[in-house]
ROSE-4610 file (N, C-alpha, C; in Angstrom, 1 decimal, always signed):
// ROSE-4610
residu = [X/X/X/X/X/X/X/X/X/X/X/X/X/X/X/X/X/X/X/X/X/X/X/X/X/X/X/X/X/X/X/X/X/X/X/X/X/X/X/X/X/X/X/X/X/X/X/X/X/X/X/X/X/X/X/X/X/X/X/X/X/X/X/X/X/X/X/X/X/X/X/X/X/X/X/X/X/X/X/X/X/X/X/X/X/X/X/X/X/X/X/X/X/X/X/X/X/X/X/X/X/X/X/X/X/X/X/X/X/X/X/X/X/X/X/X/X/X/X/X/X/X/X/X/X/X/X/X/X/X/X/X/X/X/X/X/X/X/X/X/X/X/X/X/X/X/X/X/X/X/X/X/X/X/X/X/X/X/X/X/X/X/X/X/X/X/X/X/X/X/X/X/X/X/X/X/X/X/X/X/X/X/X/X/X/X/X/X/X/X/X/X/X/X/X/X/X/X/X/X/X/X/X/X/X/X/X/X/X/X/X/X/X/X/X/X/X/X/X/X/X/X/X/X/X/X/X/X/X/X/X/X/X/X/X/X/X/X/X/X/X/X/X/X/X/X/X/X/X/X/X/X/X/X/X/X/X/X/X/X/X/X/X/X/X/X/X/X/X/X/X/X/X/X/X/X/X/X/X/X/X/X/X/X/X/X/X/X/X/X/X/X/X/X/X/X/X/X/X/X/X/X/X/X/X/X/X/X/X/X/X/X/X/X/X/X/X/X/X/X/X/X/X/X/X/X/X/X/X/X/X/X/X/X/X/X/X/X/X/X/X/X/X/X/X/X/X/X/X/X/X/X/X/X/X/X/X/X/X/X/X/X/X/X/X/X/X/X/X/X/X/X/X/X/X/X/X/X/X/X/X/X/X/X/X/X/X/X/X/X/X/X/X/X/X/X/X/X/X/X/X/X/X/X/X/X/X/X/X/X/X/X/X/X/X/X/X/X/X/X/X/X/X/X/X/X/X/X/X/X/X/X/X/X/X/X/X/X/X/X/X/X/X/X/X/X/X/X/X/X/X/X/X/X/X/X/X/X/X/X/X/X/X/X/X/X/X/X/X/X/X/X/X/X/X/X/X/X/X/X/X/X/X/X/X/X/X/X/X/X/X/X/X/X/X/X/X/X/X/X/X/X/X/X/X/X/X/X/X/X/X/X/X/X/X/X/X/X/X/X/X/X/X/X/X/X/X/X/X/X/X/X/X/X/X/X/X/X/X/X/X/X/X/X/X/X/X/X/X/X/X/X/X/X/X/X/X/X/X/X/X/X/X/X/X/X/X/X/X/X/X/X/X/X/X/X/X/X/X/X/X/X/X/X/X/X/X/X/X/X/X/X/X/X/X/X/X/X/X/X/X/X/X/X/X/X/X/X/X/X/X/X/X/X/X/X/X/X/X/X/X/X/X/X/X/X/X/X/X/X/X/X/X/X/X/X/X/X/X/X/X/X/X/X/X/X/X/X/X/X/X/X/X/X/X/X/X/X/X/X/X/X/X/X/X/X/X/X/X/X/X/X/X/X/X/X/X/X/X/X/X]
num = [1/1/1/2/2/2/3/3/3/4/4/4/5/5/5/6/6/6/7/7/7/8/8/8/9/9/9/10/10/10/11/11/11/12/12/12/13/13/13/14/14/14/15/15/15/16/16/16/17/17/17/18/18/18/19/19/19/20/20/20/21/21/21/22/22/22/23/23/23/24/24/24/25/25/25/26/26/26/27/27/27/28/28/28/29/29/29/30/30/30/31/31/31/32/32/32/33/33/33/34/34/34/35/35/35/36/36/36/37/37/37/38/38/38/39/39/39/40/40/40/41/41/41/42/42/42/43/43/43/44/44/44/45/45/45/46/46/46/47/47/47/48/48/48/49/49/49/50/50/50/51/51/51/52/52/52/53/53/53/54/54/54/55/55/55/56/56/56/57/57/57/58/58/58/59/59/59/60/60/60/61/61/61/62/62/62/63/63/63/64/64/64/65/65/65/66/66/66/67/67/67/68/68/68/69/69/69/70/70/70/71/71/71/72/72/72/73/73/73/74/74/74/75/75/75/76/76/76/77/77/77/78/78/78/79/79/79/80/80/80/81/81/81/82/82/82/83/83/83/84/84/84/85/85/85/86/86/86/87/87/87/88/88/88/89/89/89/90/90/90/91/91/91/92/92/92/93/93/93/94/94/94/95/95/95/96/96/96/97/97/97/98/98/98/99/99/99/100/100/100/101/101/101/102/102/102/103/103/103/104/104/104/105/105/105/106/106/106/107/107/107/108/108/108/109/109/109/110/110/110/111/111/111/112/112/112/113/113/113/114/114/114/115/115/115/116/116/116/117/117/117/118/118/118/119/119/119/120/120/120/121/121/121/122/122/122/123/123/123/124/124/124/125/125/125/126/126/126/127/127/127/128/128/128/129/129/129/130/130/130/131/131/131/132/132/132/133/133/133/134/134/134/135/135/135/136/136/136/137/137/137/138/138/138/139/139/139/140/140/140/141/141/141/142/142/142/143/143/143/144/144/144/145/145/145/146/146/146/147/147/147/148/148/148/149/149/149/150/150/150/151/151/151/152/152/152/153/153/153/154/154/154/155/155/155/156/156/156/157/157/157/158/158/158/159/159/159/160/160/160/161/161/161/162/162/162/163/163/163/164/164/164/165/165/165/166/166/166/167/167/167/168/168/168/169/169/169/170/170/170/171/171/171/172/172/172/173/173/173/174/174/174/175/175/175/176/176/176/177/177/177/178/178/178/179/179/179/180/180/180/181/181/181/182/182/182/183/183/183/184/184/184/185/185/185/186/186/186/187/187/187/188/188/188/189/189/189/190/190/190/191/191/191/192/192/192/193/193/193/194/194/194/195/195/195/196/196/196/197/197/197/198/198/198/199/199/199/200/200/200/201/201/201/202/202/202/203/203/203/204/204/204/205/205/205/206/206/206/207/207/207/208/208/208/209/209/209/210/210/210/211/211/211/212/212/212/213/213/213/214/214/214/215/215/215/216/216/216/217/217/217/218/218/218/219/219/219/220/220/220/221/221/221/222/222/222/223/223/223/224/224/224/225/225/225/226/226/226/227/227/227]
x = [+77.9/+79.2/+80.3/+81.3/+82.4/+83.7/+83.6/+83.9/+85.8/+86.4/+88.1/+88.7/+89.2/+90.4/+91.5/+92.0/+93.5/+94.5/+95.3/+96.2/+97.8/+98.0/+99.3/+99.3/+101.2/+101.1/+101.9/+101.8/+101.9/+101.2/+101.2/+100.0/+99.8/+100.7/+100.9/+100.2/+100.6/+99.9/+98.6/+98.5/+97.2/+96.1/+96.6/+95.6/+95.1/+96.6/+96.4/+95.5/+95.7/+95.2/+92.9/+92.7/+91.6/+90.7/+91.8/+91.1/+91.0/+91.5/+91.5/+90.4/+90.0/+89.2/+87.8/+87.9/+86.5/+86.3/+87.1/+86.7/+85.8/+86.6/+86.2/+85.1/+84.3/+83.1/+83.2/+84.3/+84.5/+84.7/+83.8/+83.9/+85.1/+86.1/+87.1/+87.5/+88.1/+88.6/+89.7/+90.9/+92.2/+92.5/+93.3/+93.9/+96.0/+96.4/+97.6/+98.9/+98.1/+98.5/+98.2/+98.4/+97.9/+96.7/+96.9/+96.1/+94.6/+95.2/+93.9/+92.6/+93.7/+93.3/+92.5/+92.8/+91.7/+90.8/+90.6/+89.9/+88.6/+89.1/+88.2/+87.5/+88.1/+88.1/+86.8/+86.8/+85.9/+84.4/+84.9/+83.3/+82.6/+83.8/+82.9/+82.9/+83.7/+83.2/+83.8/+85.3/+85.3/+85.5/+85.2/+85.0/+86.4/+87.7/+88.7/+89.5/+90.8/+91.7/+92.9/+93.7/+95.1/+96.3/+97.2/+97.9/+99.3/+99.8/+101.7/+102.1/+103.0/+103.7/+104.4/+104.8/+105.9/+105.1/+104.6/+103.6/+104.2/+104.5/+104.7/+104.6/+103.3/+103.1/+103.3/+103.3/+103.1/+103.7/+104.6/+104.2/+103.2/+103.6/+101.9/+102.1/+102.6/+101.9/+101.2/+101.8/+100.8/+99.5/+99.7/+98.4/+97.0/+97.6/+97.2/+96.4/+97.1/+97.1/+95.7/+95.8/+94.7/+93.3/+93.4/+92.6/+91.6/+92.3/+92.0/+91.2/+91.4/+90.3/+89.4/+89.0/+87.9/+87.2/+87.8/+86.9/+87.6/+86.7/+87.2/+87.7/+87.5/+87.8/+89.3/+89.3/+90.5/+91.5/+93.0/+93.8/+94.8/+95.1/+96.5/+97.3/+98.2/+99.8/+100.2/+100.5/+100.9/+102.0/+103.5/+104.8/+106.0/+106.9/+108.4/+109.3/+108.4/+109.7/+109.5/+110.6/+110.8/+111.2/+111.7/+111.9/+111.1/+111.8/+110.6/+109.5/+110.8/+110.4/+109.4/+109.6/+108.5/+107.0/+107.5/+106.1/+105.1/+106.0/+105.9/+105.1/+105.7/+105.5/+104.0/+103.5/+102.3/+101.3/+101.9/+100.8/+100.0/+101.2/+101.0/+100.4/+100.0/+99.5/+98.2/+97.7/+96.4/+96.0/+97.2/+96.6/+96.8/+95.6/+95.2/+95.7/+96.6/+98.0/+99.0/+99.6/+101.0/+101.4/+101.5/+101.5/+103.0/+103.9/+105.2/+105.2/+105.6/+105.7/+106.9/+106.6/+106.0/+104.9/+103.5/+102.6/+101.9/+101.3/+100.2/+99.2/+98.5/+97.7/+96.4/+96.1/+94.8/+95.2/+97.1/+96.8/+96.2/+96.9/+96.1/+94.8/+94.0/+92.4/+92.2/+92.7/+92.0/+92.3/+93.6/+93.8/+92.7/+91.9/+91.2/+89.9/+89.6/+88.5/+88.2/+89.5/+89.6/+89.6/+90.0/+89.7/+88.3/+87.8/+86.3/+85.7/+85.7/+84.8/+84.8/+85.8/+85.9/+84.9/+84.2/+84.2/+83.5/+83.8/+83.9/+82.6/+81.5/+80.3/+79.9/+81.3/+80.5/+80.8/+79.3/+78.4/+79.3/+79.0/+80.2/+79.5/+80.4/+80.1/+79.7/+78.4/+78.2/+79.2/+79.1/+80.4/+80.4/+81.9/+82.4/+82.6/+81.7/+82.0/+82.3/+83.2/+83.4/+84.2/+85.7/+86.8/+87.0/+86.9/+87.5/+88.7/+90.2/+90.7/+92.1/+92.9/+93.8/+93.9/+93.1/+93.2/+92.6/+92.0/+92.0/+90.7/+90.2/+88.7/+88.6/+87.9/+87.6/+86.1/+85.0/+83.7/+83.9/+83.4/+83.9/+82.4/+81.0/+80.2/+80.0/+80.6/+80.6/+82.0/+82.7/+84.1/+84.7/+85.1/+85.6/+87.3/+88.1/+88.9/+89.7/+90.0/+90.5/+91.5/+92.7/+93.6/+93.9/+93.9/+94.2/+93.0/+91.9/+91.2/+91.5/+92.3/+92.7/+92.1/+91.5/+91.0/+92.0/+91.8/+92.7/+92.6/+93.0/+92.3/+93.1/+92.3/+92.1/+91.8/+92.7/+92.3/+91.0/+90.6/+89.6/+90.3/+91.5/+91.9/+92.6/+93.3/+93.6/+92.0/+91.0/+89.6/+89.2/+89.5/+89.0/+89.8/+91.2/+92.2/+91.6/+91.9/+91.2/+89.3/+88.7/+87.5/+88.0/+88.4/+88.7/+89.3/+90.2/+91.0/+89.5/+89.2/+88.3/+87.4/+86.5/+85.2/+85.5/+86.9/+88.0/+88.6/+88.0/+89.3/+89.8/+90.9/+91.9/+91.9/+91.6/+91.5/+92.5/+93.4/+94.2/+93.7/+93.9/+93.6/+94.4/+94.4/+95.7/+96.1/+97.6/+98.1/+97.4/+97.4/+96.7/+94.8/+94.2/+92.7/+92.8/+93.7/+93.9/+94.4/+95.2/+95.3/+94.1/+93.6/+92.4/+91.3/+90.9/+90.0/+89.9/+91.3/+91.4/+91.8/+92.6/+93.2/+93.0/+91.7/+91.6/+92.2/+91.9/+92.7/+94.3/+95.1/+96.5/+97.0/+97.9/+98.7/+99.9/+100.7/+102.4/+102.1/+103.3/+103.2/+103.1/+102.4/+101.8/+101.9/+102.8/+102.9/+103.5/+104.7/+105.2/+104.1/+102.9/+102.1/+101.3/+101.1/+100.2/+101.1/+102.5/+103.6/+103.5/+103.8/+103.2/+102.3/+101.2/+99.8/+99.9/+100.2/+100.3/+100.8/+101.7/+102.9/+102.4/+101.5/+101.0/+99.9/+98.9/+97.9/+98.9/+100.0/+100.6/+100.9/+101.9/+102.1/+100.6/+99.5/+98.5/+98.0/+97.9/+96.9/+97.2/+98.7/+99.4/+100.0/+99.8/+100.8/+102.1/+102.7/+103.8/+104.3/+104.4/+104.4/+105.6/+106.5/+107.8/+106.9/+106.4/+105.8/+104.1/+103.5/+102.2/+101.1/+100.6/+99.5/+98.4/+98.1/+96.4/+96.5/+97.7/+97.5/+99.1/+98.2/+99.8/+100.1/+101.5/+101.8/+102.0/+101.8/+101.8/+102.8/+104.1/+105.4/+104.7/+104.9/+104.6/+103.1/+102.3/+100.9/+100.5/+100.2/+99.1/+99.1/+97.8/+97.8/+96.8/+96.4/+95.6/+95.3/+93.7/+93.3/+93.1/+93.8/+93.7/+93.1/+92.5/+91.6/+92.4]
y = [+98.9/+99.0/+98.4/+99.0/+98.6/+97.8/+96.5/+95.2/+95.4/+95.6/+95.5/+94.2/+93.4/+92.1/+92.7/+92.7/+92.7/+91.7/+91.6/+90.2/+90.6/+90.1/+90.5/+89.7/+89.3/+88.3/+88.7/+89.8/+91.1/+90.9/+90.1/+90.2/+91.4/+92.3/+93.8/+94.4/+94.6/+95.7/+95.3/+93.7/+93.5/+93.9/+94.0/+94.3/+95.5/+96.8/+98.2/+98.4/+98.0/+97.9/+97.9/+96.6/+95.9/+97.4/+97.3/+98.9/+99.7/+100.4/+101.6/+101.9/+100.7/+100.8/+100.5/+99.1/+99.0/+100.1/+101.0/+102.1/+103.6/+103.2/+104.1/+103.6/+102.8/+101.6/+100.6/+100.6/+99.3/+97.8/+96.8/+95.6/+95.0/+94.1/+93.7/+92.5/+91.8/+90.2/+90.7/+89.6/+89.3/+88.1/+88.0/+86.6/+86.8/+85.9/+86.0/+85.4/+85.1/+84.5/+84.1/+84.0/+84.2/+83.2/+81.9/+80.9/+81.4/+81.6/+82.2/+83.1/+84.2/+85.6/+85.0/+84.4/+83.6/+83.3/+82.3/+81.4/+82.9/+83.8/+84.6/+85.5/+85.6/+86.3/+85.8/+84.3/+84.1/+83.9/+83.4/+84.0/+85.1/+85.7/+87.4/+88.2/+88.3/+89.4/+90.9/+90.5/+92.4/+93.2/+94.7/+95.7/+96.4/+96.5/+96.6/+95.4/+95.5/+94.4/+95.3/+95.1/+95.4/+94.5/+94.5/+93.4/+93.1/+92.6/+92.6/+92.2/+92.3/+91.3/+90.2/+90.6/+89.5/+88.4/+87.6/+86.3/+85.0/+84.3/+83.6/+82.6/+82.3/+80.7/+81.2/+82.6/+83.0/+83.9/+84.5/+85.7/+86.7/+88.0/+88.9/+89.0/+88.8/+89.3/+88.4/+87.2/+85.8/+85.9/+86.6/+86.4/+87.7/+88.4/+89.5/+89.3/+88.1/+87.1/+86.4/+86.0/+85.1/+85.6/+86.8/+87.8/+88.4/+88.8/+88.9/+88.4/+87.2/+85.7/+85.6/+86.1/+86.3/+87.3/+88.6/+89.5/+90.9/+91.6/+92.9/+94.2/+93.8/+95.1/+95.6/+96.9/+97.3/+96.9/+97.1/+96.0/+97.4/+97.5/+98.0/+97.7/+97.6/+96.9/+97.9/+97.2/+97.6/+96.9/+97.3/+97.1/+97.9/+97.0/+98.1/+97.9/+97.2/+97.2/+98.1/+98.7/+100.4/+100.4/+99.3/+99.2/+99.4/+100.1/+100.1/+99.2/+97.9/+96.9/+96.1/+96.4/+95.5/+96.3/+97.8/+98.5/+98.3/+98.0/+97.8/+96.1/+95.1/+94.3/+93.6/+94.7/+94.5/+95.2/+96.1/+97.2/+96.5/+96.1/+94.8/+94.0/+93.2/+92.0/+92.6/+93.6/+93.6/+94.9/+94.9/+96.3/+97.2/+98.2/+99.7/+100.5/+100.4/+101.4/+100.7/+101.6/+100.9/+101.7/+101.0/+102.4/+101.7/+102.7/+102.3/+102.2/+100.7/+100.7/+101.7/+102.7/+102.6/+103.3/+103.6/+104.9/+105.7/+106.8/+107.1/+106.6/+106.4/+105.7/+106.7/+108.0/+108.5/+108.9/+108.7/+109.1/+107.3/+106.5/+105.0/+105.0/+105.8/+105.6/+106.2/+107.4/+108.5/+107.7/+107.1/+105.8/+105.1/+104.5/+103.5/+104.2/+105.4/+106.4/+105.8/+106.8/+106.8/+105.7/+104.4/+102.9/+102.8/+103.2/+102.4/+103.5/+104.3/+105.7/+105.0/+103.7/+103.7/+102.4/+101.9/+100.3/+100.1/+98.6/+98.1/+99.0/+98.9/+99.7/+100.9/+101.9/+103.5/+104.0/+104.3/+104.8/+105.7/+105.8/+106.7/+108.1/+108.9/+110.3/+110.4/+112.0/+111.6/+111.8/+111.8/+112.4/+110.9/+110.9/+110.0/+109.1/+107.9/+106.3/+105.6/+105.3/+104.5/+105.0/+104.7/+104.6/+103.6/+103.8/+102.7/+103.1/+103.0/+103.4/+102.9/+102.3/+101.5/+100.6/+99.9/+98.6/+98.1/+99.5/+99.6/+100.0/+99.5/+99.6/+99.8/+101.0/+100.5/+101.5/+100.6/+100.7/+101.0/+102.2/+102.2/+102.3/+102.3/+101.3/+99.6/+99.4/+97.6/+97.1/+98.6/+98.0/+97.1/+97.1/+96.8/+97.1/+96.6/+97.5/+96.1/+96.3/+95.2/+96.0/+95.0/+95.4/+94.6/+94.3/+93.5/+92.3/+92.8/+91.8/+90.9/+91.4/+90.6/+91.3/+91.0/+91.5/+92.0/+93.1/+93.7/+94.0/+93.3/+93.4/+94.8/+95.5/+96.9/+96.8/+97.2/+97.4/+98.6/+98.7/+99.6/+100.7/+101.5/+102.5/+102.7/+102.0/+102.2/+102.9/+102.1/+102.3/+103.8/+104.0/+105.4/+106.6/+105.8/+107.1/+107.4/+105.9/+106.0/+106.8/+106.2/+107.2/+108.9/+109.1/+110.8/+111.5/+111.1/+110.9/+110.7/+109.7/+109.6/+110.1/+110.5/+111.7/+113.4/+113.4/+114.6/+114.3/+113.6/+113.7/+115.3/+115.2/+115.7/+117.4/+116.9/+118.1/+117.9/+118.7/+118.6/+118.2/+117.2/+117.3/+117.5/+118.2/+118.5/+117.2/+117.8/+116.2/+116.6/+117.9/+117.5/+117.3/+117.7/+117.3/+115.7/+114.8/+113.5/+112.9/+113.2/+112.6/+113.4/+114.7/+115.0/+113.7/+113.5/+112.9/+111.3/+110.5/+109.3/+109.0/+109.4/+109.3/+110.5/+111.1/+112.2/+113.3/+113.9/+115.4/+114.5/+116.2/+115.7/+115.3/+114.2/+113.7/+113.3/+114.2/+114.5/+114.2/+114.2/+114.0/+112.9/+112.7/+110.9/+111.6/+112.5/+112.5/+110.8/+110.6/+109.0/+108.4/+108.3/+107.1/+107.5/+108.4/+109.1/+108.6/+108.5/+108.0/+106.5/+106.0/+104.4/+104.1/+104.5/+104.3/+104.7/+105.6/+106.1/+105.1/+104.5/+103.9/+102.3/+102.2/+100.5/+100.6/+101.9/+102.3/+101.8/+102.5/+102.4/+101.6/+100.7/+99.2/+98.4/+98.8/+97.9/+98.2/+99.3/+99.7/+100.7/+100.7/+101.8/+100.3/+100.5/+100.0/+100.1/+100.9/+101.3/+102.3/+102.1/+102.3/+103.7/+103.5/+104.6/+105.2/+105.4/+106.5/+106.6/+107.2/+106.6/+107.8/+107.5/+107.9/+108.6/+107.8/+108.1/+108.5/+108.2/+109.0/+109.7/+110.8/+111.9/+112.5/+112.7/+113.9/+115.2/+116.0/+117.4/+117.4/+118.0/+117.9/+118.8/+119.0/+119.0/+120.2/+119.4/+120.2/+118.7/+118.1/+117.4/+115.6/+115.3/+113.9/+115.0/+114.1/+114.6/+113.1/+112.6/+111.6/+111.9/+111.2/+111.5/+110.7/+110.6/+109.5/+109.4]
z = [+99.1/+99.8/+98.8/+98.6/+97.7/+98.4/+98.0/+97.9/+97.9/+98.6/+98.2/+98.8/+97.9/+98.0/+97.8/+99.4/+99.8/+99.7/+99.0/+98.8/+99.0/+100.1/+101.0/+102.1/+102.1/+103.5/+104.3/+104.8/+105.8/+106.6/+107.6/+108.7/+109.2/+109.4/+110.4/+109.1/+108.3/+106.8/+106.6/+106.2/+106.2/+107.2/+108.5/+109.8/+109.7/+109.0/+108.8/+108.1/+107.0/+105.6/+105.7/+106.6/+106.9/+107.9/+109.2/+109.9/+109.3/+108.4/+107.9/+106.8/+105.7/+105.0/+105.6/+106.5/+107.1/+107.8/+108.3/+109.1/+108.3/+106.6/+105.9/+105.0/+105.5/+105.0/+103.8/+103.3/+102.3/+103.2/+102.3/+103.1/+102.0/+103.4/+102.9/+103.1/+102.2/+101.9/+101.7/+102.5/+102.3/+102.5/+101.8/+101.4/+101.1/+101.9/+102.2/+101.1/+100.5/+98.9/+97.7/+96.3/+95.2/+94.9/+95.5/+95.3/+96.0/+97.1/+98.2/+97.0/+97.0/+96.2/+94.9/+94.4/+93.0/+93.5/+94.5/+95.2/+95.6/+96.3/+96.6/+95.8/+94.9/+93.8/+93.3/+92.7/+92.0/+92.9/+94.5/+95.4/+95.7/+95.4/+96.0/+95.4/+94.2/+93.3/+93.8/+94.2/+94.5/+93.5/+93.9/+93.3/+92.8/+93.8/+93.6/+94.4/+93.6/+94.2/+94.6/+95.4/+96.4/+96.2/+95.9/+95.1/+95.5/+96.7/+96.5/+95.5/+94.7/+94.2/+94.7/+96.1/+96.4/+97.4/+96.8/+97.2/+97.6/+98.5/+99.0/+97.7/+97.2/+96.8/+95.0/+94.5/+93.1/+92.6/+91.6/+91.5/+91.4/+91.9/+91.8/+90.4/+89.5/+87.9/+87.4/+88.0/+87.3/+88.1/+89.3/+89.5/+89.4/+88.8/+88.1/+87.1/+86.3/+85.0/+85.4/+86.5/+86.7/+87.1/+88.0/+88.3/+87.2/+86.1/+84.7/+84.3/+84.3/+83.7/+84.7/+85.6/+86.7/+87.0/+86.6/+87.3/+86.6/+86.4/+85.8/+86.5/+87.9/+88.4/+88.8/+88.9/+88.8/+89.9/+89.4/+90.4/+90.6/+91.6/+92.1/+93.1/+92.7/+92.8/+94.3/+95.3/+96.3/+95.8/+95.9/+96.1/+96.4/+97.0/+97.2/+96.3/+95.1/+93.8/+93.1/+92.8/+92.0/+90.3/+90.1/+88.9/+87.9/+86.7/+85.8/+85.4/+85.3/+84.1/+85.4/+86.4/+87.5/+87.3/+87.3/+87.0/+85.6/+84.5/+83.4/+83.3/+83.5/+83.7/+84.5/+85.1/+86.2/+85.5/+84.9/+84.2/+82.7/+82.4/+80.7/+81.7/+82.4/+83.3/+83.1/+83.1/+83.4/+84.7/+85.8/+87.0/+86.4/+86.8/+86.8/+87.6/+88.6/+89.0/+90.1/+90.1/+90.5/+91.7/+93.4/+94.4/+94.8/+95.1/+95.7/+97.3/+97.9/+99.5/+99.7/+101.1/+102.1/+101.1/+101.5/+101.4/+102.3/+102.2/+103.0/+102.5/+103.7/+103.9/+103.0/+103.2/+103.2/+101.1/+101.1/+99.6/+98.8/+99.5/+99.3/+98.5/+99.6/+99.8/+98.8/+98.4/+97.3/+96.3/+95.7/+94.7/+94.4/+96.0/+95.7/+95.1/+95.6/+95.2/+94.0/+93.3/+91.9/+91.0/+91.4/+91.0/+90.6/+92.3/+92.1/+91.7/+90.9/+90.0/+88.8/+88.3/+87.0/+86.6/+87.2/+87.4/+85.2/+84.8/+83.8/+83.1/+83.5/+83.3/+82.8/+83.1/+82.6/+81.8/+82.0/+80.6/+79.8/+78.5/+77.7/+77.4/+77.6/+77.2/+75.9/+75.9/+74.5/+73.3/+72.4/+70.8/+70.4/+69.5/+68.8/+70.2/+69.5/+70.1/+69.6/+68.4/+67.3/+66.6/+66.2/+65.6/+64.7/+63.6/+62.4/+61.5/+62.1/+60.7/+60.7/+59.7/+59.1/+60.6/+60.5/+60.7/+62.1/+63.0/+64.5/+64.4/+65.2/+65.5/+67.1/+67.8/+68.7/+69.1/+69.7/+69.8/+71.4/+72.2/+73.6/+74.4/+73.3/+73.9/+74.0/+73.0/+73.0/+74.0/+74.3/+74.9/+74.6/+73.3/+72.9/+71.2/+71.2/+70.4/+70.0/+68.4/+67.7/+66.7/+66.6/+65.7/+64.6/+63.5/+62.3/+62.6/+63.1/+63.3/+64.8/+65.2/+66.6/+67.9/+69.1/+70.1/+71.1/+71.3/+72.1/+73.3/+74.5/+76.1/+76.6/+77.0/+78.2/+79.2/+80.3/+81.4/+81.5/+83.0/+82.7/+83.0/+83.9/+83.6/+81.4/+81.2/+80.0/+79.2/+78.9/+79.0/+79.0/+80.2/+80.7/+79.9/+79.8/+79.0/+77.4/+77.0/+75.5/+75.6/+76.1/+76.4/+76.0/+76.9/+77.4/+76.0/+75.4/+74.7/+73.0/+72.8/+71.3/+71.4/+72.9/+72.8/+72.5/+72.4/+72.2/+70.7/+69.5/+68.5/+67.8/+68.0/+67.1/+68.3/+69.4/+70.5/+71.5/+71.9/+72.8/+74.1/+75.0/+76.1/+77.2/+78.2/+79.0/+80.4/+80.2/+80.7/+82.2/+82.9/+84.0/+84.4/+83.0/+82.9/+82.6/+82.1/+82.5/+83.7/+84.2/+85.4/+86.5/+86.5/+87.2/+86.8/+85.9/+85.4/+85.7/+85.8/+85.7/+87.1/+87.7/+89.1/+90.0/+90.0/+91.1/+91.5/+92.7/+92.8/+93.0/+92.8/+92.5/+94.1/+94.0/+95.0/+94.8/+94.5/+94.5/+92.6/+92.2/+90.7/+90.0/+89.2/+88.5/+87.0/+86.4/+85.0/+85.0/+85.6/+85.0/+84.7/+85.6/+85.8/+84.4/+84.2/+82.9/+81.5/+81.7/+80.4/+80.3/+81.4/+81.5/+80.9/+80.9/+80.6/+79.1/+78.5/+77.0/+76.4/+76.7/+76.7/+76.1/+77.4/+77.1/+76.3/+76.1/+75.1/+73.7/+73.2/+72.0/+71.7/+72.6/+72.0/+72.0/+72.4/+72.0/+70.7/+70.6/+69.5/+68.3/+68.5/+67.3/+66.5/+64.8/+64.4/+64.2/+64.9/+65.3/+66.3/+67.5/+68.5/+69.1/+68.2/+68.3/+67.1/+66.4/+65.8/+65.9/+66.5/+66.7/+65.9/+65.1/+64.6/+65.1/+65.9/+66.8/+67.9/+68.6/+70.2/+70.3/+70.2/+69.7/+71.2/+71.0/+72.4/+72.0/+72.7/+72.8/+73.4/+73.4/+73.9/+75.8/+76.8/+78.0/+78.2/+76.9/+77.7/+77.5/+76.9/+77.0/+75.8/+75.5/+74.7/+73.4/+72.0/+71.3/+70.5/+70.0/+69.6/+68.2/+67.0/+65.9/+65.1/+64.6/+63.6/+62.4]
């Protein structure tokens, strides 16, 4: 049964939130604040995490931050902040997507689908698993990826892009067989969320990020992985 930590101090959301998934058979922990949310975090080991930002005792990026140092599973950001640099800012923290309050509820769930499809563990398709070149290494069975010799932390959706993306080099991949692939059947449009994501891939692991070498765009078909 797949394990979801809800962290929101919404008593009315959180209630929603609790019926809806235990109804859909995930067992669920919530905790009403950031301290809580660690605290449970490191006893139970969930599978995906649920995240406000706006926390009573923390902010949610710091404790995203802390999440991080506990547990690998994927995090997404329940909030009603719209800003980029808030979306930006949560996504560099470490969560694997970003849902805007209000939501539906059942597109929610297919989010969380697609979370828990990805978990830290899976297995890599067969082809190229190992990238070595001017200065970037990344091994996507050791999961791992280093830049000038420095270790580079990935979320596990980031993970999953780079995956799709280096078992494909120098092959077009289409921007909707990536968001099919990483976030599920389509539910209204998530190219932004697919730009975000490129976005934080390049500043980690391009040496230069406004001109990027290895993860090229295809002006509106697609991404291509260049060695």
């Amino acid at each position: 049964m797949t394990r979801v930590l809800v962290v929101e101090d919404d008593p009315q959301l959180v209630r929603a939130l609790v019926i809806n998934l235990r109804a859909r058979h995930y067992a669920v922990d919530a905790a009403p604040d950031g301290t809580t949310a660690l605290r449970l975090a490191a006893a139970h080991r969930p599978d995906v995490v649920m995240l406000d930002l706006g926390l009573p005792d923390m902010d949610g990026v710091d404790v995203i931050r802390g999440l991080r140092g506990r547990t690998p599973a994927p995090i997404l950001v329940l909030s009603a902040r719209t800003a980029s640099q808030d979306r930006a800012a949560a996504l560099d923290a470490g969560a694997d997507d970003y849902i805007t309050k209000p939501f539906a509820m059942d597109a929610l769930v297919t989010r969380l689908r697609a979370a828990a499809r990805r978990p830290e563990a899976t297995p890599v398709p067969p082809g190229v698993t190992r990238v070595a070149t001017d200065g970037l290494t990344v091994d996507l069975v050791a999961r791992k990826a280093t830049r000038d010799g420095h270790d580079i932390r990935l979320t596990p959706t980031e993970w999953h892009l780079l995956e799709i993306l280096i078992t494909s080099p120098g092959r077009l991949v289409p921007r909707q067989d990536l968001l099919r692939e990483v976030w599920g059947p389509p539910q209204g449009d998530r190219t932004p969320y697919l730009r975000v994501y490129m976005a934080q891939l390049r500043r980690k692991l391009e040496a230069d990020p406004s001109r990027p070498r290895h993860l090229v765009t295809e002006p509106g078909t697609g991404y291509r992985f260049e060695t």
